[in-house]
C-alpha positions in Angstrom: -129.7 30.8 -221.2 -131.2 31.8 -217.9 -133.3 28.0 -218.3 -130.2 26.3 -218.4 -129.1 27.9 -215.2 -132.1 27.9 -213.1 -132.3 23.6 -214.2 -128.8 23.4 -212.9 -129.3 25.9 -210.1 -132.5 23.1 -209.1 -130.6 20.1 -209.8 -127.4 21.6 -207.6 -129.9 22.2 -205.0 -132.0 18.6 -205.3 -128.8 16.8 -204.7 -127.0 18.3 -201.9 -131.0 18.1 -199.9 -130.6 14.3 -200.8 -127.0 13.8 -199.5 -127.5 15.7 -196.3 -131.0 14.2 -195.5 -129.5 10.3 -196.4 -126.3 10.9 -194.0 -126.7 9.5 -190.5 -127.1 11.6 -187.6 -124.6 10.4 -185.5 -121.2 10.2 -187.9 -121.6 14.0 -187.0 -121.2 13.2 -183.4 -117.7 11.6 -182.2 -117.7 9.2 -179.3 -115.8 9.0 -176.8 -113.5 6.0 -175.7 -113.5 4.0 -172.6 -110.7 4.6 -170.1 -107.9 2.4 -169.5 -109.0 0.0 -166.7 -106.6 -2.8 -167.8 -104.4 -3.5 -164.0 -101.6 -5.3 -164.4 -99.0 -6.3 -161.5 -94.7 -6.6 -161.2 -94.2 -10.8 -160.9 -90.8 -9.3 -159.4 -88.2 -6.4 -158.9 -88.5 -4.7 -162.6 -86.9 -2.0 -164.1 -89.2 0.7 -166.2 -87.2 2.2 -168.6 -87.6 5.4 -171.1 -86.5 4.9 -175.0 -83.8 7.0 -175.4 -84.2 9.8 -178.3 -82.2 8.3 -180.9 -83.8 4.6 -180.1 -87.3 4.9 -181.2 -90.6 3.8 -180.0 -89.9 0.4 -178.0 -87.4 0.2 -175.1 -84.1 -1.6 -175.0 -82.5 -3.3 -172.5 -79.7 -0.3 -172.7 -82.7 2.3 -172.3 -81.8 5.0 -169.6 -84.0 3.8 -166.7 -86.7 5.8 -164.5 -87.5 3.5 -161.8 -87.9 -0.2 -160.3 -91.5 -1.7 -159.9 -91.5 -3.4 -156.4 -92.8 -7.3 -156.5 -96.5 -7.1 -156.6 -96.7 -3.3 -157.2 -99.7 -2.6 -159.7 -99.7 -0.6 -162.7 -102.1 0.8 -165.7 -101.4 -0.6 -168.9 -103.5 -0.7 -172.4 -101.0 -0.6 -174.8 -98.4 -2.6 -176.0 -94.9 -1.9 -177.8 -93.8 -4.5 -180.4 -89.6 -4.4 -181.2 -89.1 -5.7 -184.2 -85.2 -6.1 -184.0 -82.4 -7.6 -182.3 -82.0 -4.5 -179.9 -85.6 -4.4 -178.4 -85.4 -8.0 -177.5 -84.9 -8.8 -173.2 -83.7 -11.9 -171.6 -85.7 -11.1 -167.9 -89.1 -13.0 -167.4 -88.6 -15.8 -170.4 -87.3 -13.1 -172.8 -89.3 -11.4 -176.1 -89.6 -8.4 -177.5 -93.3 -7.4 -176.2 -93.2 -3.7 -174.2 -95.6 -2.8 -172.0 -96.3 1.0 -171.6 -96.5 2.2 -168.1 -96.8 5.8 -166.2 -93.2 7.1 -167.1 -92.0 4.5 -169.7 -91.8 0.6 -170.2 -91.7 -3.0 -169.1 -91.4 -6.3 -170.7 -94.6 -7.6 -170.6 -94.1 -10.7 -169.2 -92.2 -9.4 -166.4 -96.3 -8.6 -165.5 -99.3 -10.5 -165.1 -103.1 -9.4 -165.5 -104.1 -8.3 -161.5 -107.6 -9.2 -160.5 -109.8 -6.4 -159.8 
């Protein structure tokens, strides 16, 4: 009996050396991401406006509003907010339903172009 557990006790111990000598040294380590950088700039007067609680994610055009962006004024933006209904959808700048996220809420995006650095 005490063979059967020192075999096991050596075969416990053989596998768990090969599993943490095969794993790769830097899944251990997390990276860290790049910081926004993406500038974007107003094409005109736009409004920025907050979801409101019981809305969701992705701004309407009835979303409480925080301020205006002044023509040319240029903002941060990486992310984007997709509506997916009738509600999120906007009429300014060609109309869609494509939210940009800002400091202190959103804009349709293509009430913004890319700014060059």
């Amino acid at each position: 009996m005490h063979l059967t557990r020192r075999l096991f006790t050596t075969a416990a111990a053989f596998v768990l050396a090969t599993a943490l000598s095969t794993a790769p040294p830097a899944a251990a380590a997390p990276t860290a991401s790049a910081p926004c950088t993406s500038m974007w700039k107003a094409a005109h007067k736009v409004a920025v406006r907050k979801p409101a609680r019981n809305e969701g994610p992705v701004a309407t055009t009835a979303s409480p509003l925080v301020r205006y962006l002044r023509r040319g004024e240029k903002v941060r933006s990486c992310v984007v907010a997709i509506g997916r209904g009738g509600r999120s959808a906007y009429r300014e700048c060609g109309g869609g339903s494509q939210w940009r996220i800002v400091l202190g809420g959103q804009v349709p995006a293509r009430c913004l172009n890319r700014a060059r650095p």
